[in-house]
C-alpha positions as CSV (number, residue, x, y, z in Angstrom):
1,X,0.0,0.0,0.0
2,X,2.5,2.3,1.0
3,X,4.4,1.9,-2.6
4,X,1.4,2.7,-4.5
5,X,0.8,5.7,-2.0
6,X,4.7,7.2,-2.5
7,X,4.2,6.9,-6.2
8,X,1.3,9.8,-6.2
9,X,3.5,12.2,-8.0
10,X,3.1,9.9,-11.4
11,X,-0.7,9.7,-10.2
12,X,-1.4,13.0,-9.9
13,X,0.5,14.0,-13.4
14,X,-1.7,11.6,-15.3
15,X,-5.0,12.5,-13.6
16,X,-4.1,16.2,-14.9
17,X,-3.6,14.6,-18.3
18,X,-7.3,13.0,-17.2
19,X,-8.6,16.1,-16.8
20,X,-7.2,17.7,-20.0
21,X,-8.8,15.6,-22.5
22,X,-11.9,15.9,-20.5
23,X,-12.1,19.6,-21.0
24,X,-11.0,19.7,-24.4
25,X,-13.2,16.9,-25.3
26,X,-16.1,18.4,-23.6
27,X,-15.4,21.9,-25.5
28,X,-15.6,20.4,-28.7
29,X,-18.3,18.0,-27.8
30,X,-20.7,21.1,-26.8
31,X,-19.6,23.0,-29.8
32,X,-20.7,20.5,-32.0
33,X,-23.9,19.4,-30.0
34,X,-24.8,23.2,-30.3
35,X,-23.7,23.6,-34.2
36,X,-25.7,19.8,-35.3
37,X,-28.3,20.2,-32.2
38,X,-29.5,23.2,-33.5
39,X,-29.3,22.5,-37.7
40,X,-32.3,19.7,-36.3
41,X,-34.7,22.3,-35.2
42,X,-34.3,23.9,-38.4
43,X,-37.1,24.4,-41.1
44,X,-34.7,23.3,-44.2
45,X,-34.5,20.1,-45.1
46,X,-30.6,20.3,-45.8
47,X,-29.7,21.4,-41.8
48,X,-31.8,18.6,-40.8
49,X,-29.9,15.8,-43.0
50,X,-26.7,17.1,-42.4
51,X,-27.9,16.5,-38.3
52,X,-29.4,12.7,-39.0
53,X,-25.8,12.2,-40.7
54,X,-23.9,13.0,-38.7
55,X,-25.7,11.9,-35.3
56,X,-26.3,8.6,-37.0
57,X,-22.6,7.8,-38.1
58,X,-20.3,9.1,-35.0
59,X,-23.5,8.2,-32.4
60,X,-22.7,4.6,-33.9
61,X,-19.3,4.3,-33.9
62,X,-17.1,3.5,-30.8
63,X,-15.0,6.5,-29.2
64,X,-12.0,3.6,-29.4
65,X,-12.6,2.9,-32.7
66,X,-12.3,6.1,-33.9
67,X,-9.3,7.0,-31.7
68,X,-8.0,4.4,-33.8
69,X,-8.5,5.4,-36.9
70,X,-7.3,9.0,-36.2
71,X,-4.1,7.7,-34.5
72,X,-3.2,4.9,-36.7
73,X,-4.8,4.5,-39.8
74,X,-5.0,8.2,-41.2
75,X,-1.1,8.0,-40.9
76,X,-1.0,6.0,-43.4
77,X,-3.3,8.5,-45.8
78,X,-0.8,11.7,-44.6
79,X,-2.6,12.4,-41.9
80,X,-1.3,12.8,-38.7
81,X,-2.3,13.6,-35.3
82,X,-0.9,14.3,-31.8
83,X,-1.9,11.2,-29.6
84,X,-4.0,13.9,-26.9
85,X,-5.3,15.4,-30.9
86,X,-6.4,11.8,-32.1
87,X,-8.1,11.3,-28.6
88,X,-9.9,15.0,-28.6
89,X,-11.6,14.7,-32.0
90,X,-12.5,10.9,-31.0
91,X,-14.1,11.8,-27.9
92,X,-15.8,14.7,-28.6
93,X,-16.7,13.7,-32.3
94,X,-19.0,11.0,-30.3
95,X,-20.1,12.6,-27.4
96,X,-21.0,15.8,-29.7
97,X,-23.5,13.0,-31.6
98,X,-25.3,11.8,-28.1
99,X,-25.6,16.0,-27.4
100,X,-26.7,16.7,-30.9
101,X,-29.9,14.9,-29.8
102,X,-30.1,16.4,-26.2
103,X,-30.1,19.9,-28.0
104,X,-32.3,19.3,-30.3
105,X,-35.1,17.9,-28.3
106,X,-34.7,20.8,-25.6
107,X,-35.1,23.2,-28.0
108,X,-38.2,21.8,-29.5
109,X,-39.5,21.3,-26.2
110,X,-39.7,24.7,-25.3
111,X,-43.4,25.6,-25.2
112,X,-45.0,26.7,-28.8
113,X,-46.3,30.1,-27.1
114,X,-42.8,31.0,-26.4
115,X,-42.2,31.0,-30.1
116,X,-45.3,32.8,-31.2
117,X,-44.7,35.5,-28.6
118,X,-41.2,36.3,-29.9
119,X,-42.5,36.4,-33.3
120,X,-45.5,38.8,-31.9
121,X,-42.8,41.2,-30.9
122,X,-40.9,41.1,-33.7
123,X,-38.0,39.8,-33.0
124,X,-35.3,38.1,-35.9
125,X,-34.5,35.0,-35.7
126,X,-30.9,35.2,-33.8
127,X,-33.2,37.3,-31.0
128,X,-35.6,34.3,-31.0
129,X,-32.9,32.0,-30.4
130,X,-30.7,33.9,-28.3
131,X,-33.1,35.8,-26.0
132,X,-36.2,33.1,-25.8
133,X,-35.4,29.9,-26.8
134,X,-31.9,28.6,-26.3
135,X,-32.5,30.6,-22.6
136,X,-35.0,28.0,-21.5
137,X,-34.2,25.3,-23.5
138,X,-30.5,25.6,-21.5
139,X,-32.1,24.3,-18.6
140,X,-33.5,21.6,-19.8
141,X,-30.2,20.4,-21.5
142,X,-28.3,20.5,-18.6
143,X,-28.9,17.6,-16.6
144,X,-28.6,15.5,-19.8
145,X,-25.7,17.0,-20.3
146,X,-24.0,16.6,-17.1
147,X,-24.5,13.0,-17.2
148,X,-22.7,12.9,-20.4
149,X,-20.0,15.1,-19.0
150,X,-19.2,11.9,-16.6
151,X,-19.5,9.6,-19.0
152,X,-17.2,11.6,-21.5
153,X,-14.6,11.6,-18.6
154,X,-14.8,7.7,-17.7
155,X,-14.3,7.4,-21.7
156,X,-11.4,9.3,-21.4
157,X,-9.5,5.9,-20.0
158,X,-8.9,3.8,-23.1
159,X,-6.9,6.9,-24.0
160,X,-3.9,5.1,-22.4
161,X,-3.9,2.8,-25.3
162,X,-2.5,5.4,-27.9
163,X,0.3,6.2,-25.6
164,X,-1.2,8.7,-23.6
165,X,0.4,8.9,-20.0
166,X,-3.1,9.8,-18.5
167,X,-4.2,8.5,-15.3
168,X,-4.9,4.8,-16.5
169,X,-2.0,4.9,-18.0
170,X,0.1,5.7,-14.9
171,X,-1.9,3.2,-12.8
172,X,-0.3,0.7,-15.3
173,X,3.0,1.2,-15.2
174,X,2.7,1.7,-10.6
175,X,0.8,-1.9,-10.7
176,X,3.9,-3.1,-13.0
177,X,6.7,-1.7,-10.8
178,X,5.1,-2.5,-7.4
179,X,3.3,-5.7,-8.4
180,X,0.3,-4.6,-6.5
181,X,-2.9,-4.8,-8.7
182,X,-5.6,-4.3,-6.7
183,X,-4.0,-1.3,-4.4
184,X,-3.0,0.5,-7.6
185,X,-6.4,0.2,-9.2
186,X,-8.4,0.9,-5.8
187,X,-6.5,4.4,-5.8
188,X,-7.4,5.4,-9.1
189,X,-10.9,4.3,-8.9
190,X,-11.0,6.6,-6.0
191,X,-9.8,9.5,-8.2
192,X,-11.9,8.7,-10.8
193,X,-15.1,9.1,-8.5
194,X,-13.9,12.2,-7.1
195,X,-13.0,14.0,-10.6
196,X,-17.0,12.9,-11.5
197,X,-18.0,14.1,-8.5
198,X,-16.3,17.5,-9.1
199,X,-17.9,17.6,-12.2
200,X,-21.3,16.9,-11.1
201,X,-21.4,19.8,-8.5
202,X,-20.1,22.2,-11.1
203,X,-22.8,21.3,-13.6
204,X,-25.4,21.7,-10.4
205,X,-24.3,25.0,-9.6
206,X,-25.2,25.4,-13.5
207,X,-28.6,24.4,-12.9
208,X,-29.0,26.6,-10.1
209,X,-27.5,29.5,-12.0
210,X,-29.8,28.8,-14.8
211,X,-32.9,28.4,-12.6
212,X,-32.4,32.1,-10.7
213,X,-32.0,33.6,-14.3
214,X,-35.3,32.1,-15.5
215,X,-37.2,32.9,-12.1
216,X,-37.6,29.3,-11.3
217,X,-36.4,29.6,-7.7
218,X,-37.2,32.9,-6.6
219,X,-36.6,33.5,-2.5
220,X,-39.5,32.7,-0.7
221,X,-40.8,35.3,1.9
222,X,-42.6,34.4,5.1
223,X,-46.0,35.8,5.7
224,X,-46.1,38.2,8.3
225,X,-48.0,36.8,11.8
226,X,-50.1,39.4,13.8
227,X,-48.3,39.9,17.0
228,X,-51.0,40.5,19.1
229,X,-54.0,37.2,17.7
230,X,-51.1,34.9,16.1
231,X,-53.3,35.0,12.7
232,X,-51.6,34.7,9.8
233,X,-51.4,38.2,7.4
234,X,-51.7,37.6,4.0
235,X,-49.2,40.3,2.3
């Protein structure tokens, strides 16, 4: 135990690694999820197939498989990538698929009257969507989204196999040079949960943010109580 334990400096580098491709995988994840999410909701036929596309294809292909290809076989076409680059697009070319679909169904499940009343008032298109809609349908994509957020980061471990030093990765080479397997593996479990739980409170504190901007959880004020019959004043 104690090896394992004196070995947290190599740990604690490849959780940072960990925590890298998490965020840059997320970025680009969300970006696309935004760009694809929101060409569903279009009127256009052509936003809409380019969506099914390419939801249908990356949403069906493994994150590994993919790392794959962008790490080994595009090589061999002239294409080369960074092993953290090859891991990035991977991730968040399949994780942006699954969040296409979480946009796109918030946005059209924002109530119809919300849409009529920002056309009543005249507003363009970009003022529908930026002041009305994508408002209310952000707080419906959050919790969604924070649960692909974790999952995005537990993907994040088969990263070791193109040569990444992440935090896998460094679990592998402790267990090889203290021979203890189950120690080595308890630990990073350990820092696995804590990096998800990390991320869940900081996609709650979203949810709260997004809930006092919309007025869903205004302060409550206590009625006032007569001090002299104990009735309750209404205000």
């Amino acid at each position: 135990m104690s090896e394992v334990l004196d070995s947290y400096p190599q740990l604690l580098r490849g959780a940072w690694i960990t925590v890298q491709i998490t965020v840059y995988g997320a970025v680009l994840a969300l970006v696309l999820a935004l760009v694809f999410g929101l060409a569903g909701t279009a009127r256009s036929a052509l936003p809409r197939a380019l969506n099914r596309i390419y939801v249908e294809f990356f949403r069906g292909i493994a994150a590994l498989v993919l790392m794959y290809w962008f790490f080994y076989a595009l090589p061999l076409l002239g294409l080369r990538f960074t092993p953290i680059a090859a891991a990035v697009l991977a991730i968040g070319l399949n994780y942006g698929a699954y969040g296409a679909e979480v946009v796109r169904g918030s946005v059209n499940a924002v109530p119809r009257a919300q849409w009529e009343a920002a056309r009543a008032l005249n507003f363009t298109p970009f003022q529908r969507l930026r002041r009305v809609l994508l408002p209310q349908a952000f707080a419906l994509m959050l919790p969604p989204f924070g649960n692909l957020l974790i999952e995005l980061m537990k993907a994040t471990a088969g990263v070791s196999l193109v040569s990444i030093a992440d935090l896998t990765f460094r679990a592998k080479q402790v267990q090889a040079s203290t021979g203890q397997t189950a120690t080595t593996f308890a630990v990073i479990l350990v820092v696995y949960f804590v990096i998800a739980q990390a991320l869940q409170v900081l996609v709650r504190l979203a949810e709260r943010r997004s809930d006092r901007v919309l007025g869903r959880r205004l302060p409550t004020r206590p009625a006032p109580v007569a001090a002299t019959t104990g009735t309750v004043v209404s205000p």
